[in-house]
C-alpha positions in Angstrom: 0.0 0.0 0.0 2.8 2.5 -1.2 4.2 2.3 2.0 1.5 3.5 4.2 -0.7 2.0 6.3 -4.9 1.9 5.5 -7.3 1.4 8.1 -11.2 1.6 7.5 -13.7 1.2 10.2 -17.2 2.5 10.6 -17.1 6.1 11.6 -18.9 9.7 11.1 -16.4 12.1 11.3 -18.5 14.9 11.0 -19.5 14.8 14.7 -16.5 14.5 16.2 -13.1 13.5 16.0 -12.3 10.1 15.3 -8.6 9.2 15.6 -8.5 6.2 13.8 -11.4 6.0 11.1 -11.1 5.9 7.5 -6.8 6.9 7.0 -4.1 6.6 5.4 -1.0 6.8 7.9 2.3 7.2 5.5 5.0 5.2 7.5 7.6 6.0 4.6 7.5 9.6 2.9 10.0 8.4 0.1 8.3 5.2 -0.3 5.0 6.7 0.1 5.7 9.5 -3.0 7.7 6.8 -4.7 5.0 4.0 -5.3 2.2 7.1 -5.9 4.5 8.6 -8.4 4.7 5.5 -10.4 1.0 4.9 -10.4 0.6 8.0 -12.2 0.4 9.1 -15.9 2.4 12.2 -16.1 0.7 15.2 -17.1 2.9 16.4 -20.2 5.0 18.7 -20.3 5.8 19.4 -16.3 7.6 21.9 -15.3 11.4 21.5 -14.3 11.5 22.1 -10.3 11.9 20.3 -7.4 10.9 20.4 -3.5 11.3 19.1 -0.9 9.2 17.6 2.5 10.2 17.0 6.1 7.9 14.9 7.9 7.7 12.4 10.4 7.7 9.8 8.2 11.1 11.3 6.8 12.0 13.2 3.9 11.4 13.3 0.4 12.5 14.9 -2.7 10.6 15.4 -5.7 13.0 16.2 -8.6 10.9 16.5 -11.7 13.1 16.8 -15.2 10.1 18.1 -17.3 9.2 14.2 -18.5 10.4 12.3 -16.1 10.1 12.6 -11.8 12.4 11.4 -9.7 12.0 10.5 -6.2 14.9 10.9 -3.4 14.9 9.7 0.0 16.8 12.8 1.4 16.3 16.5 1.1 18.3 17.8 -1.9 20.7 20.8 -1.0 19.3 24.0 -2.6 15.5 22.8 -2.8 12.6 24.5 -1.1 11.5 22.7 1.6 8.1 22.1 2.8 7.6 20.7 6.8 4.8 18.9 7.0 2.6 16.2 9.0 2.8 12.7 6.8 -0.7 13.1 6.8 -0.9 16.2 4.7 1.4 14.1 2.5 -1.0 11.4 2.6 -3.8 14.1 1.6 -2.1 15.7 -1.1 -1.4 12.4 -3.0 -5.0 10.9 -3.0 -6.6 14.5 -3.6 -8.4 14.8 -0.4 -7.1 18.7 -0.6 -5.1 20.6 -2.6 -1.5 21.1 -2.1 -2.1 25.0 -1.9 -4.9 24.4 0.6 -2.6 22.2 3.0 -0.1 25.5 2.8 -2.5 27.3 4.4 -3.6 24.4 7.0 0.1 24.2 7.9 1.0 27.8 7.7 3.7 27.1 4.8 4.8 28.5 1.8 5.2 27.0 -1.3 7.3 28.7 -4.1 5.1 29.3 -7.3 7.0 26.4 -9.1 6.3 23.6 -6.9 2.9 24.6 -6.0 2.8 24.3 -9.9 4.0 20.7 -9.8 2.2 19.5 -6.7 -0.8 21.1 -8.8 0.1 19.0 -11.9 0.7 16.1 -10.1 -1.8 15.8 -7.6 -5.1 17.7 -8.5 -7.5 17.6 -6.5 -10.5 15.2 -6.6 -12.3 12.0 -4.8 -11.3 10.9 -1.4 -10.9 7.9 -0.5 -14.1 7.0 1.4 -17.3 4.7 1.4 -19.2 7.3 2.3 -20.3 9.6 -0.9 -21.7 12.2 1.9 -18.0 12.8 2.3 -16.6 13.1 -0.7 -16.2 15.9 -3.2 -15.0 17.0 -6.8 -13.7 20.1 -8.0 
């Protein structure tokens, strides 16, 4: 499971806070972003950039060539980076929010050329849920 762990269980999280219902919990950033990465079909042409992410679940560089994207298990020197909960990782990826929307839950910037990426990359869309009262498309 791109090295994350998925629990679902029976839960509304709408009244209340349930700590273990219906996540993803990345236990490897770089393996995380490396098995989503290959799952995807590039959007042609990307920009050339690259950044960065701290997490608790370690980091992870994003290093995209303009065809291809590479993905590095530390933080490449002279990169943005963005420090972030794995979970906002885990939210960007499966399009639960937007990579400019987790910014602003995590009070980080993003330069314009990786939010560009992230955008290109990881649009947002369905979550992952059984429940179609929770989910949402933009």
């Amino acid at each position: 499971a791109c090295g994350a762990q998925i629990i679902v269980q029976g839960a509304d999280p709408e009244s209340g806070t349930i700590p273990d219902a219906d996540w993803i919990k990345v236990l490897d950033a770089a393996g995380f972003m490396r098995a989503a990465i290959a799952c995807l079909k590039l959007p042609m042409p990307l920009l050339a950039t690259a950044v960065g992410f701290e997490t608790d679940a370690g980091a992870v560089t994003l290093e995209s060539t303009g065809t291809t994207v590479r993905v590095g298990d530390t933080l490449a020197p002279d990169v943005p980076v963005i420090v972030w909960p794995s979970t906002a990782l885990a939210h960007l990826v499966t399009g639960y929010r937007s990579a400019e929307m987790l910014a602003l839950i995590h009070d980080t910037t993003i330069p314009e050329r990786a939010l560009a990426l992230l955008q290109a990359l990881f649009p947002p869309g369905w979550r992952l849920s059984r429940n179609e009262s929770w989910t949402y498309k933009t």
